[in-house]
C-alpha positions in Angstrom: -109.1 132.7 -127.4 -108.2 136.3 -128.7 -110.2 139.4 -128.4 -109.6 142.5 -129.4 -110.2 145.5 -127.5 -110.6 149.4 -128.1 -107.6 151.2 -126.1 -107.8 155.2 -126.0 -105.5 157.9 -124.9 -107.3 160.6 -122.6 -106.7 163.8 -120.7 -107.4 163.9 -116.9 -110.1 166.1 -117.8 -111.1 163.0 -119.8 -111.2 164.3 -123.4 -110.2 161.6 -125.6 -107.1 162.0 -127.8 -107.3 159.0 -130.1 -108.6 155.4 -129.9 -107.4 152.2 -131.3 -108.0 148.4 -131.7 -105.7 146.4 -129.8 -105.9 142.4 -130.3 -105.1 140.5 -127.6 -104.1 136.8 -127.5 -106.0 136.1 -124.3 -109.1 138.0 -122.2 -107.0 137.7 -119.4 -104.0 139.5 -119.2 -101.8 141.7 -116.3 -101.6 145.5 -116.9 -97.7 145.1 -117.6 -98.1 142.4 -120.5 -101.2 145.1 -121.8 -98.4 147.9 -121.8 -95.6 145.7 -123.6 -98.1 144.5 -126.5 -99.1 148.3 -126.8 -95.6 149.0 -127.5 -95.1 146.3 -129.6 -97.9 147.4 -132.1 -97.4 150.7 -131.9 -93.6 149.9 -132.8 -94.7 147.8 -135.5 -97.0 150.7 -136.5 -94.2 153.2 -136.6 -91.8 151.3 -138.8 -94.4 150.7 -141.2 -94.0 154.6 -141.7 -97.6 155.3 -140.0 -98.0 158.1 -136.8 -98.6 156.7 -133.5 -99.6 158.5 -129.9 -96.9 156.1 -127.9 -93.4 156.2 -129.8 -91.6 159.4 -130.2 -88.8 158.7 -132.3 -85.3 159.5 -131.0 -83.9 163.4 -131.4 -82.3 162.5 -134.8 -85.7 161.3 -136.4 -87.0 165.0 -135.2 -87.9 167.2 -138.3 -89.0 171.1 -138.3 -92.8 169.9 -139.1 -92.9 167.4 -136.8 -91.1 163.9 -136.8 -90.4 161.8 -140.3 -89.8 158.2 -139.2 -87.1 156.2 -140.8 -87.7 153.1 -142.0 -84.0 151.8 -142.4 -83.5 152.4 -138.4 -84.9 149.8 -136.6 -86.3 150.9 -133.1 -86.6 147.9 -130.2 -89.7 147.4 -129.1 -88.6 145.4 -125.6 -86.6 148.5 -124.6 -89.5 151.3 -125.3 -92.0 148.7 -123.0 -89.6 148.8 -120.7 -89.1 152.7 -120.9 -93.3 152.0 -120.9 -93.3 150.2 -117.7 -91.0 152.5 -115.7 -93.1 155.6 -116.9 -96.0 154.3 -115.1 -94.0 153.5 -112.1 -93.4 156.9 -112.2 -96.5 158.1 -112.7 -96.0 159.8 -115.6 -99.6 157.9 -117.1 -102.3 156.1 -115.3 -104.8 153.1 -116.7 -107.9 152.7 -116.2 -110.2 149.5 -117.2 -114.1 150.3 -117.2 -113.5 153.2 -115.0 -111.5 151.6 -112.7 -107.9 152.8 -112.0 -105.6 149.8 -112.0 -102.2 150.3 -110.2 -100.5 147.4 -110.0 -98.5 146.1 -113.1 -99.4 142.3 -112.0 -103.3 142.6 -111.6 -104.8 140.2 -113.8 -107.3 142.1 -115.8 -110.8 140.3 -117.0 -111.1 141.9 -120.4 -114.1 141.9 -122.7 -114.8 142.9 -126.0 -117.0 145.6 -124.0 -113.8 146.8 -122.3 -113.0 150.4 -122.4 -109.3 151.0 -121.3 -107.8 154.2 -121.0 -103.9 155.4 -120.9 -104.4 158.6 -119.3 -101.3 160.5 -119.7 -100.0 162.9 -116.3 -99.1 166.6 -117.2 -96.3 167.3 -114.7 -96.9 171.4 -113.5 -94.7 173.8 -114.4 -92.1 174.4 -111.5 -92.9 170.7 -110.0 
């Protein structure tokens, strides 16, 4: 059974910088296969030529106004998850699913169509 769920990025402050659909081919899923089909949509997304929050394209793709993707150059979507995955073993981001922060990349989540997950990205201090 798929469901698709909302997915938003927030601030540790909690101030929401965007929201999105995300369909899912099963309610039950582990945080790290939530992560990799993130990537892979938003990859999708950003070869289509539309903006996303996840993929920053690589310094060449850089423009003074901001960042023009290319559609010719093909980015890999296995090797941004994976780039993904290790950021949050880092702690770069946390998630949290119906308020509750989830910090292993195996937990099997129970999703809903009701649940709100959250990417909340981590601002390192300056100096630190």
């Amino acid at each position: 059974m798929s469901i698709t769920i909302q997915i938003s990025d927030q601030t540790l402050t909690g101030n929401v910088l965007g929201s999105q659909p995300l369909e899912l081919t099963a309610a039950r899923i582990t945080l790290r296969e939530l992560i990799r089909r993130r990537v892979y949509e938003e990859v999708m997304e950003f070869q289509a030529g539309r903006r996303t929050r996840l993929i920053e394209p690589a310094s060449e793709e850089n423009v003074l106004n901001g960042h023009r993707p290319t559609p010719a150059r093909k980015i890999d979507w296995e090797s941004q998850a994976d780039l993904a995955i290790k950021a949050f073993q880092r702690h770069s981001y946390f998630v949290t699913v119906d308020d509750r922060q989830v910090e292993d990349l195996d937990e099997d989540l129970d999703l809903s169509l009701d649940s709100q997950v959250a990417f909340v990205k981590l601002i390192p201090m300056v100096g630190g």
